[in-house]
N, C-alpha and C positions, 0 to 999 in steps of 0.2 A: 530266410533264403538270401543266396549272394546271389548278385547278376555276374557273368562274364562274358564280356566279347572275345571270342577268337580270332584272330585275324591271320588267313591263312589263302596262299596264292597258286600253291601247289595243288592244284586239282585235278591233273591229268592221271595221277598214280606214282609219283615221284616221290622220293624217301620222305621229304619233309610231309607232305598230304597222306601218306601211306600211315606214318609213325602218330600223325593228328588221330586218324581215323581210329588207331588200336589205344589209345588212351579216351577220346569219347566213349569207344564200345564199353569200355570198363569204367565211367566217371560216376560217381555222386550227383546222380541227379533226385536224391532228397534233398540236400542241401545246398542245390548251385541249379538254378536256373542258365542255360546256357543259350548263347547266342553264336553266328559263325557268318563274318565275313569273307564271301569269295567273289571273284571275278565270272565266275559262272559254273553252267553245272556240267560235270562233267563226271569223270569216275568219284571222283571223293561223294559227290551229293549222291551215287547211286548206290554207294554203300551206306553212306546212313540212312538211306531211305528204304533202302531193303532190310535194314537191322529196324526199320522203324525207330531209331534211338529221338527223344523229346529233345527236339533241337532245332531251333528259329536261325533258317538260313538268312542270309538278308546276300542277295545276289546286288552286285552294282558292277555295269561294265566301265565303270571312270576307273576302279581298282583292276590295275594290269595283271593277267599271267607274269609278265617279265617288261622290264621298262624297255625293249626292244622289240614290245610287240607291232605286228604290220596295223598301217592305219589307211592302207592305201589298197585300190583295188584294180585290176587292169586283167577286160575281156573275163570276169568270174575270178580271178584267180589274184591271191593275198601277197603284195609283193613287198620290198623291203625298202625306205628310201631313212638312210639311218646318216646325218642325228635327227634329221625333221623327226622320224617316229618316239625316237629318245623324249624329243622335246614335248610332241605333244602328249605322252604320256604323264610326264612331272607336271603339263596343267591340267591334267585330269585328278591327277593325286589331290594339287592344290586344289581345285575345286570338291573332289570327294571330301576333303578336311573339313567344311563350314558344313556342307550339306549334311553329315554325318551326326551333327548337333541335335538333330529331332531324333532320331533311333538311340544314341548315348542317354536324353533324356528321357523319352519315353521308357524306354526299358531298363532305364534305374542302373545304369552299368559301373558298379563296383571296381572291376578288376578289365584289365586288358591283358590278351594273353598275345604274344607276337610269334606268329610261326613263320620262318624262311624271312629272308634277306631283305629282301623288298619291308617285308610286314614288321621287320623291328625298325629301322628306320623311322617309317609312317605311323608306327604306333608309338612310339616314344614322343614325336610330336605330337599327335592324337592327344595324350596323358596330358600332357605340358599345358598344350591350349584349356583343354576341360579337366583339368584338375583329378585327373582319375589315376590309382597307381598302373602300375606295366609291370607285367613279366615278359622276358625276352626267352625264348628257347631256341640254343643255340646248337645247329647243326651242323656248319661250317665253319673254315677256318679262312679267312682272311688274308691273302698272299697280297691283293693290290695295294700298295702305300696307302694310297687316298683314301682305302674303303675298311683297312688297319687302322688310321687315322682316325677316321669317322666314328666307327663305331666303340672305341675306347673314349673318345670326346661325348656321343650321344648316353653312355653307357654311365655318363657324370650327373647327366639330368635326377633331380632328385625324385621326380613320379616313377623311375627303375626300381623296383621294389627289391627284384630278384632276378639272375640269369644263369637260366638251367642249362647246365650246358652238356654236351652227349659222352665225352670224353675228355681225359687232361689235356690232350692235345689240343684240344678248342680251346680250355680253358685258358692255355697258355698265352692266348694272343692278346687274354684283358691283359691291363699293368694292374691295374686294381681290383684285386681279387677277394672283396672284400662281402660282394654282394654276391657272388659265384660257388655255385656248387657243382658236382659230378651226377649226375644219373644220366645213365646209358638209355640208349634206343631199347625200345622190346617190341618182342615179336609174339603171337597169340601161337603156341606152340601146340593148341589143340588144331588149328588150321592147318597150321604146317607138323602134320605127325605125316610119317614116312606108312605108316600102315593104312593110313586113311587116305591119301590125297588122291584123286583121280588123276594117273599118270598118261600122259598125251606122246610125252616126244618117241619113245620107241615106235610108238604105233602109227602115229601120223608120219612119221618120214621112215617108216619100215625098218628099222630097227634089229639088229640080230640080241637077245637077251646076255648074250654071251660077250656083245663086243664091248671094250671097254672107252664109256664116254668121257671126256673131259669138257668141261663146261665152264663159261660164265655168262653173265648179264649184268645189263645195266643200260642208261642212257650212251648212246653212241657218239660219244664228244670227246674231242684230244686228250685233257688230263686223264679221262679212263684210262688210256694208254692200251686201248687191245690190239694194237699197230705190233706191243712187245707179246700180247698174248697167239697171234696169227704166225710172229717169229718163230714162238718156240712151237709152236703145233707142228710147225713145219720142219723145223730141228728135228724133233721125235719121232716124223715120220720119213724123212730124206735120211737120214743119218744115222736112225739108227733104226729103222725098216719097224716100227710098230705100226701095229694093225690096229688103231685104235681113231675114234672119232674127236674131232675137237667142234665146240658149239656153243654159239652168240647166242644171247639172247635179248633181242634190245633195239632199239633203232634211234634214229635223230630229230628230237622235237625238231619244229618249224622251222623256233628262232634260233637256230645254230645252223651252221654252215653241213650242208647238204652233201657235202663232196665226197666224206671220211668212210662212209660207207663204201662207195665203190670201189676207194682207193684199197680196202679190207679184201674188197672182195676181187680185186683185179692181182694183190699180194698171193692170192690163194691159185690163181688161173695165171700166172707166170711158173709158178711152180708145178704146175700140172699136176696139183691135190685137190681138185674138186671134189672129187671121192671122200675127201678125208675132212672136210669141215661142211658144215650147215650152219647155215643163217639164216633163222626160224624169222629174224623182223620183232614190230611189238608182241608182246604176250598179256592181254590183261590179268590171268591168274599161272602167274611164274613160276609156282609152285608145280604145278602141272608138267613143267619142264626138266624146272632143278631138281626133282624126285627122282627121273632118271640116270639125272648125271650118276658117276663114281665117285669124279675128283672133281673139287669147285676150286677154279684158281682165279682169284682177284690179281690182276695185273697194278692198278695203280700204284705209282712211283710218288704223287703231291702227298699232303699230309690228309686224304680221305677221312673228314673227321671220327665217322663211327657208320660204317653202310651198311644200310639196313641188309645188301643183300647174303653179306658172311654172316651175320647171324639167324637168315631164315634158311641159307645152306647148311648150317649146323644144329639148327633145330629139326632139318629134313632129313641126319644124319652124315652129312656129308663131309668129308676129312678137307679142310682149308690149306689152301698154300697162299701166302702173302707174303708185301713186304712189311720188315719191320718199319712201321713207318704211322702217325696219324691212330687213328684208332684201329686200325686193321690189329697190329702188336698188341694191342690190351684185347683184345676177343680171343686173338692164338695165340695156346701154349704148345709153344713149342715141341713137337717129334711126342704131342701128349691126342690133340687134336687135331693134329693138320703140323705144317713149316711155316715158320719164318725166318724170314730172313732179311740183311741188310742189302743197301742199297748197290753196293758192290760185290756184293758176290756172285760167283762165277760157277756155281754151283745148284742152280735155278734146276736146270734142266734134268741134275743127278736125282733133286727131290722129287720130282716128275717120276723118271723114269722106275725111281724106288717103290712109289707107288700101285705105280701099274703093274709093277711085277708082283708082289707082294699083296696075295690076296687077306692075307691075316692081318697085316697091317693098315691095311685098308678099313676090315672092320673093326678093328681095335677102337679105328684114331673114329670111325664113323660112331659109336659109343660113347666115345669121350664127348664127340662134339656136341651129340642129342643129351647129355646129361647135362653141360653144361648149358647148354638155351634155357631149359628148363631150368632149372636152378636159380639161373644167375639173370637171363633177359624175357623170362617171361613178360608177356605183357599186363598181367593181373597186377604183379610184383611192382613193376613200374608205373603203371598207373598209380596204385595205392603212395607209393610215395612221392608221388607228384601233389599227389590230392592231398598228401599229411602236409603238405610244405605251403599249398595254399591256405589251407585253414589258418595253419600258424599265420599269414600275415592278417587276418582277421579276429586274432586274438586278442 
């Protein structure tokens, strides 16, 4: 038996903790003892706890959600005093690093496994110190210089074993592509079947069966860019008089800036479409939502390395529109599944409207889309060759 530590900070429900969780469900635990560092418990621990999957949490609050998290409290309530909070986070890290020595030995830890941003960083050192190898799984793409920098320099450390990364687009940021491989996000496509899921949004916001929804979701933060997705809902229905719904689904963790939300929703009440979009807020099981959309349109314009959420809209059957851009382009084929398109074109809106008029088209591409999840992003399929690629380094 191998030991493995996970190291994983994403716990709210967020791609990285969401894609942890569907590779656990499916892991080898004849041959892998497994262990899982978090910052605390949160959705990720209530899913494995409900799957019962054989798996030693080890909570410690010195390991941050995010190194901006609040350390600060005033009158009950969690406030921001940033870089003080920056900093004292980095000497929680460093102190989590020595203290971590007794769990590393006691539980005989073979392998380090690094999920999300934070957790390659701190586990690369982690390796380094205690002599242990690291795999990095990589689901972002690195735009800041310094953090470009950093992690092509960390990525030299010889305990790096291996970094998985979700799409070419990630891959593309190492220079040294030597220890990098491709495996995509997967999604458990028996959860998300379009026949099975227990469908909410028609029903909770009353809903006509008939009207047609446009939808997306995600964490509500600038790169999303749904500032472009409220544009165009608004186009479609000022301009060119469709009777159709457009719908968030999603809201703004803590530690990001609170404001973007309003500004979405003050976009919607200057046009005097209130009628015409909802803003459901968070959703624990999103499924439950994007079941009833029609069209699912990913708006981001950065290079989104590979989001979970277009391929659980295409395992729900649902036809994609994105940009070509990041791993959005490798999930859509093109006028097969769903549009893509580049970053200048001016023709966004045509693909919309094609849509919505076009009910055969619609299920065509919604066919296309559920064949391929299954296919290509199940999460059995991706599990298992994660799990082939670890044994290999214990050969």
């Amino acid at each position: 038996m191998k030991n493995i530590l996970f190291i994983n900070h994403s716990i709210r429900d967020g791609g990285p903790g969401r894609s942890l969780y569907y590779l656990l469900k499916h892991f080898d635990y004849e041959n892998f003892n497994v262990n899982v560092l978090i910052p605390d418990k949160k959705v990720f621990s209530d899913r494995i706890e409900n799957d019962n999957l054989n798996i030693n949490q080890i909570v410690n609050s010195n390991f941050p959600e995010n190194l901006k998290r609040q350390n600060f409290k005033i009158n009950g309530k969690m406030i921001s005093i940033l870089p003080v909070d920056i900093l004292i986070n980095i000497f929680r890290l460093i102190y989590l690093l020595f203290t971590l020595k007794k769990q590393i030995k006691e539980n005989k830890i073979d392998l380090i496994y690094c999920n999300g941003t934070l957790a390659k960083f701190f586990g690369a050192i982690l390796g380094l110190v205690y002599k242990v190898q690291v795999v990095w799984h990589v689901r972002n793409y690195q735009k800041n210089f310094i953090l470009h920098y950093l992690i092509n320099l960390f990525s030299k450390f010889s305990c790096i074993s291996k970094i998985i990364c979700v799409s070419k687009s990630t891959m593309s940021q190492f220079k040294n592509k030597s220890k990098c491989m491709v495996i995509n996000n997967g999604v458990d496509t028996n959860e998300f079947n379009p026949t099975y899921v227990d469908k909410k949004l028609r029903k909770e916001f009353n809903i006509d069966n008939d009207k047609i929804i446009i939808g997306t979701a995600g964490r509500v933060v600038p790169r999303k860019n749904f500032k472009h997705f409220i544009s165009l809902g608004i186009e479609v229905c000022k301009k060119f008089k469709k009777d159709c719904l457009f719908v968030l689904v999603g809201d703004t963790p803590y530690y990001f800036d609170q404001s973007l939300m309003h500004e979405l929703k003050q976009l919607v009440k200057d046009a005097d479409l209130e009628d015409k979009f909802i803003f459901t807020g968070y959703a624990e099981r999103v499924e439950s939502y994007i079941s009833d959309f029609d069209i699912f349109f990913i708006p981001s314009k950065y290079e989104d390395p590979f989001p979970r959420v277009v391929i659980e809209a295409m395992s729900l059957g649902k036809p994609v529109l994105g940009y070509n851009i990041g791993g959005i382009g490798e999930a859509i084929d093109n006028k097969i599944n769903g549009f893509s398109f580049n970053l200048k074109d001016k023709g966004v809106v045509d693909y919309l409207l094609e849509l919505i008029e076009d009910e055969e088209l619609r299920l065509m591409m919604s066919y296309e889309a559920r064949k391929k999840a299954v296919n290509n992003y199940d999460s059995r399929i991706i599990a298992t060759k994660i799990i082939d690629n670890l044994k290999l380094l214990f050969s």
